[in-house]
C-alpha positions in Angstrom: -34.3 74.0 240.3 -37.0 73.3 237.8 -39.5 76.3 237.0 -43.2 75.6 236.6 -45.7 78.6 236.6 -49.3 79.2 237.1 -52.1 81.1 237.5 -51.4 84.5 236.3 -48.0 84.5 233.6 -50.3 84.8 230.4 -50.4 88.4 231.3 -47.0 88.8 230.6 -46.5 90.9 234.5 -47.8 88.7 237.2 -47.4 85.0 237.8 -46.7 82.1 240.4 -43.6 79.7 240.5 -43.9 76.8 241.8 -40.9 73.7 241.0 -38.5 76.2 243.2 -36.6 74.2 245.0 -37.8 75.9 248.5 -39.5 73.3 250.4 -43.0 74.1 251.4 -41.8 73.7 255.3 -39.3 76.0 255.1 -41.6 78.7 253.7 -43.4 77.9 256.3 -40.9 79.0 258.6 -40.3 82.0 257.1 -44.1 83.4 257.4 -43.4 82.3 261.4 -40.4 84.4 261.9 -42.9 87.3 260.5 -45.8 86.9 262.4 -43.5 85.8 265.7 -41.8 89.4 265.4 -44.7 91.5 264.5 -46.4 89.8 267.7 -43.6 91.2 270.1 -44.4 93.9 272.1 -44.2 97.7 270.5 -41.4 98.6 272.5 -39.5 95.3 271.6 -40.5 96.0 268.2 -39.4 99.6 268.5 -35.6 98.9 269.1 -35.4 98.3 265.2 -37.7 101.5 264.2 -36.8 103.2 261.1 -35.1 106.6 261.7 -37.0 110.1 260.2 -36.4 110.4 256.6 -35.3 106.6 256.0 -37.2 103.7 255.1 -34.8 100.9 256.4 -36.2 99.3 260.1 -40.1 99.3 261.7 -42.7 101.0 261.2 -44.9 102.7 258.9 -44.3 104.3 255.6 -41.9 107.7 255.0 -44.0 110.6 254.4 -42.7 112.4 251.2 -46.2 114.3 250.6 -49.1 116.4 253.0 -51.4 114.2 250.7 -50.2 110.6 250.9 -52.2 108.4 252.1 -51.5 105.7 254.8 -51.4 102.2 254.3 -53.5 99.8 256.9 -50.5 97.9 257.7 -46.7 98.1 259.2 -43.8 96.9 257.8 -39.9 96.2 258.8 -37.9 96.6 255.8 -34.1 95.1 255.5 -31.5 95.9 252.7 -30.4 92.5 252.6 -28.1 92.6 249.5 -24.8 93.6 249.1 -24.0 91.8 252.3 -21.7 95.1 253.4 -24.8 96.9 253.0 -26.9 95.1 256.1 -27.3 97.0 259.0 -27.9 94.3 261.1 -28.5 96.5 264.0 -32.0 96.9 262.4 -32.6 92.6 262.0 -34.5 91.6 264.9 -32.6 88.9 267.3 -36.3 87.7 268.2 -37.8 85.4 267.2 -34.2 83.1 267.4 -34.3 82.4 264.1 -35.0 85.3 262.7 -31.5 86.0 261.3 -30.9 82.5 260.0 -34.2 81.8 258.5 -34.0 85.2 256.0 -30.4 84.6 255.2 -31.3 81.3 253.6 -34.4 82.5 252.4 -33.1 85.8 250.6 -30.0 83.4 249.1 -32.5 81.2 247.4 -34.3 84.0 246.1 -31.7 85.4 244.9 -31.0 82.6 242.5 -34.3 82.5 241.6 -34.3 85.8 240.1 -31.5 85.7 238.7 -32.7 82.2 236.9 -36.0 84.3 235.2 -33.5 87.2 234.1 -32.5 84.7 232.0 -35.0 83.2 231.0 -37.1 86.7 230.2 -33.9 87.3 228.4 -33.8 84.2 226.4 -37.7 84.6 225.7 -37.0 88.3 223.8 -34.0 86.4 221.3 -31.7 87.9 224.0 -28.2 87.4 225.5 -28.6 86.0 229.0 -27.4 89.1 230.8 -28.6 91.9 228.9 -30.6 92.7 232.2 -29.0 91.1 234.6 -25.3 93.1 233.7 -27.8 96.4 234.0 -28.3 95.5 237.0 -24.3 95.4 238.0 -22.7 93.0 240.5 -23.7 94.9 243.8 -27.2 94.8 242.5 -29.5 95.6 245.5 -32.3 93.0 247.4 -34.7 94.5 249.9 -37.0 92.6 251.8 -40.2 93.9 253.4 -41.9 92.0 255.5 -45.3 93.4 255.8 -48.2 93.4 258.9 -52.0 93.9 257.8 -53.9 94.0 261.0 -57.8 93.4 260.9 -59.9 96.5 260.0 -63.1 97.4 260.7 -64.1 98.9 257.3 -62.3 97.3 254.6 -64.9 98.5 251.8 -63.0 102.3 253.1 -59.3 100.9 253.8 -56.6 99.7 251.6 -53.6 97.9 253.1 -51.6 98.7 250.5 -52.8 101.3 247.7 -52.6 101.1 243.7 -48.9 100.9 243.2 -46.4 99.5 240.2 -43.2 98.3 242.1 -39.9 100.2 241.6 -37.9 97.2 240.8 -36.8 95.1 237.9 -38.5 91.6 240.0 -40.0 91.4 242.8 -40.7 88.1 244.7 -43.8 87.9 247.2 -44.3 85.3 250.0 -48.3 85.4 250.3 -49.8 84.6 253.6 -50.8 80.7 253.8 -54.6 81.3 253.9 -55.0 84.7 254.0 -55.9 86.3 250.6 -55.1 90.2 249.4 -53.4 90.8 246.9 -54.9 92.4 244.0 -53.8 92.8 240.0 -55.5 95.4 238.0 -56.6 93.7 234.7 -58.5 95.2 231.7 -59.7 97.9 234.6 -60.8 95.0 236.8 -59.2 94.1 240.2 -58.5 89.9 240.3 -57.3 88.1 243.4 -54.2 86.4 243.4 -55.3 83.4 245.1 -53.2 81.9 247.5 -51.1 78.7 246.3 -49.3 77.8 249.9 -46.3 76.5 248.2 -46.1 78.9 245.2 -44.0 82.5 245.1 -45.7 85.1 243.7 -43.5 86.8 240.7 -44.4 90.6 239.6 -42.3 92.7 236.9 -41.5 95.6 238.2 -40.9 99.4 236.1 -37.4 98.6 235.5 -38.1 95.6 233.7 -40.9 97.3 231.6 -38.0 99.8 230.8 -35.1 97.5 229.7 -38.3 95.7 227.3 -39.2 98.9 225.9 -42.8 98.1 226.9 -42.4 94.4 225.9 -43.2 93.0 229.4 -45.5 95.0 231.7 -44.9 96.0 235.9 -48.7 95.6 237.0 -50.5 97.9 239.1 -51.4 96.1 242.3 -52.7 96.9 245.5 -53.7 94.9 248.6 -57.1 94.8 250.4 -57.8 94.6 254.4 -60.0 92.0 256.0 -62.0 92.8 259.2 -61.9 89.2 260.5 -58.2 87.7 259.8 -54.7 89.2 260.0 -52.3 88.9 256.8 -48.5 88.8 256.7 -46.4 88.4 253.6 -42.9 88.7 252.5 -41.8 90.7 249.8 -38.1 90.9 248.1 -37.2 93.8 245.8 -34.6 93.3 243.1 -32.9 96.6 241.7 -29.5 97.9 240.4 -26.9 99.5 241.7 -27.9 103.3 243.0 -26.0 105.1 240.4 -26.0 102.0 237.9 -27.7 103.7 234.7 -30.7 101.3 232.8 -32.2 101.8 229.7 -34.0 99.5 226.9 -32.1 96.6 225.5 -30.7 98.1 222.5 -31.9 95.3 219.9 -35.3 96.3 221.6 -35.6 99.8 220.0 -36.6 100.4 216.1 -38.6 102.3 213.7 -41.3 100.2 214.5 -41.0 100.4 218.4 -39.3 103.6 219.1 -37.7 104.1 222.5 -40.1 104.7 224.8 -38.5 105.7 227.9 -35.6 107.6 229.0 -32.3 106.2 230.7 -32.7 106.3 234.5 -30.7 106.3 237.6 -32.3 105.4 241.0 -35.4 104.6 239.9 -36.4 103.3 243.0 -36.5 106.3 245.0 -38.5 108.2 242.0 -41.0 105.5 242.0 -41.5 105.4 245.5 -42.0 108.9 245.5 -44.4 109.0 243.0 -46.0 106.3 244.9 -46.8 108.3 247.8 -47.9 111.2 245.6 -50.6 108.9 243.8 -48.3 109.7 240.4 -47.4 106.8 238.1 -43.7 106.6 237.9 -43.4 105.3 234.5 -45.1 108.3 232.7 -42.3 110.7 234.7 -39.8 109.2 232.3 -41.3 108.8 229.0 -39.8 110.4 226.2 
């Protein structure tokens, strides 16, 4: 596997890998299985729907809040790391090849990321596991796999709002034609144009916490479109539940102070937060 990025890396948060070593038939594939399953019948769909108060299975976002605001879109979301952590009564058995299809995509992935924590890591004058060995060796990976229907008044709807994601990487599958994803740059929102081959890369909080502010988790949200449907596959890298993470150590000094506390969970206080219109990061600064 042999790296090259594009597009969006200068920013130091957002950017797109291409030289992965996933051929561009086999992500092909994958956005198939998506839209095949989100294409079944609601009651078909149904027989994986995520249970009150959980977010693993179908359907549409936990409420946490009586002011959150819905997202123009459905999802099914999958714990698909540690392997004894898949409940794979919740993994659709149609389409076929569902099953198959994201066990070899997810595996790839997972080297992928596990490649650019090195690499970041190498980048600071680091060890190559000073955030990977945060991260512990049950680490978690969720993938969401993500619906956007067409909507009638997309100047009024967002598919997905302003956000930072919870995790230390996350890796996104854009749709092949379809464009929506937005970054939020100098107070401006840019595209991220579709590369059909390319995997999208964003930084998430808990990479912007082991850097002590070094590298940045963007805000990003995704837009609707009231002539073409949109899928995409995202996969969420973070630690172990009760795995503490912090700043690299050799990060923090007089003149860059620690700038954020040492967190457990983070996950499930940044999606929180999410759903409250709060930014995570600022609930942990010290």
């Amino acid at each position: 596997m042999k790296l090259y990025f594009t597009g969006f890396h200068y920013w130091e948060r957002t950017f797109q890998a291409i030289g992965h070593g996933i051929s561009s038939s086999f992500l092909d594939k994958v956005r198939d299985v998506a839209k095949q399953f989100f294409v079944l019948p609601k009651n078909e769909k149904q027989k994986y729907g995520r249970a009150v108060n959980e977010s693993e299975g179908y359907g549409s976002d936990r409420i946490v809040s009586d002011k959150q605001v819905l997202d123009w879109s459905s999802r099914l979301t999958l714990i698909v790391f540690p392997e004894d952590k898949r409940r794979l009564n919740l993994w659709p058995e149609s389409p076929n090849e569902f099953r198959y299809i994201i066990q070899e995509f997810t595996s790839q992935i997972k080297v992928l990321i596990s490649i650019l924590y090195k690499g970041m890591a190498r980048s600071l004058n680091l060890e190559e596991n000073s955030f990977s060995t945060q991260f512990g060796d049950r680490a978690s990976m969720k993938a969401r796999f993500n619906f956007y229907p067409t909507c009638s008044r997309p100047d009024l709807v967002l598919g997905v709002k302003p956000h930072t994601d919870g995790s230390g990487i996350t890796v996104l599958l854009q749709d092949r034609e379809v464009e929506g994803l937005q970054v939020l740059v100098d107070d401006k929102w840019v595209k991220v144009p579709v590369i059909p081959h390319a995997l999208v890369v964003n930084l998430g909080d808990q990479m912007q916490i082991m850097t002590n502010g070094i590298f940045k988790s963007p805000m990003h949200r995704v837009v609707t479109n009231s002539e073409k449907l949109r899928i995409s596959v995202a996969l969420f890298n973070e630690p172990e539940p009760e795995k503490e993470i912090g700043a690299v150590e050799s990060l923090v000094d007089e003149r860059r102070p620690r700038l954020y506390r040492n967190v457990k969970n983070y996950g499930a206080i940044n999606y929180e937060c999410y759903q409250k219109g709060i930014i995570a990061l600022d609930t942990v600064k010290i």
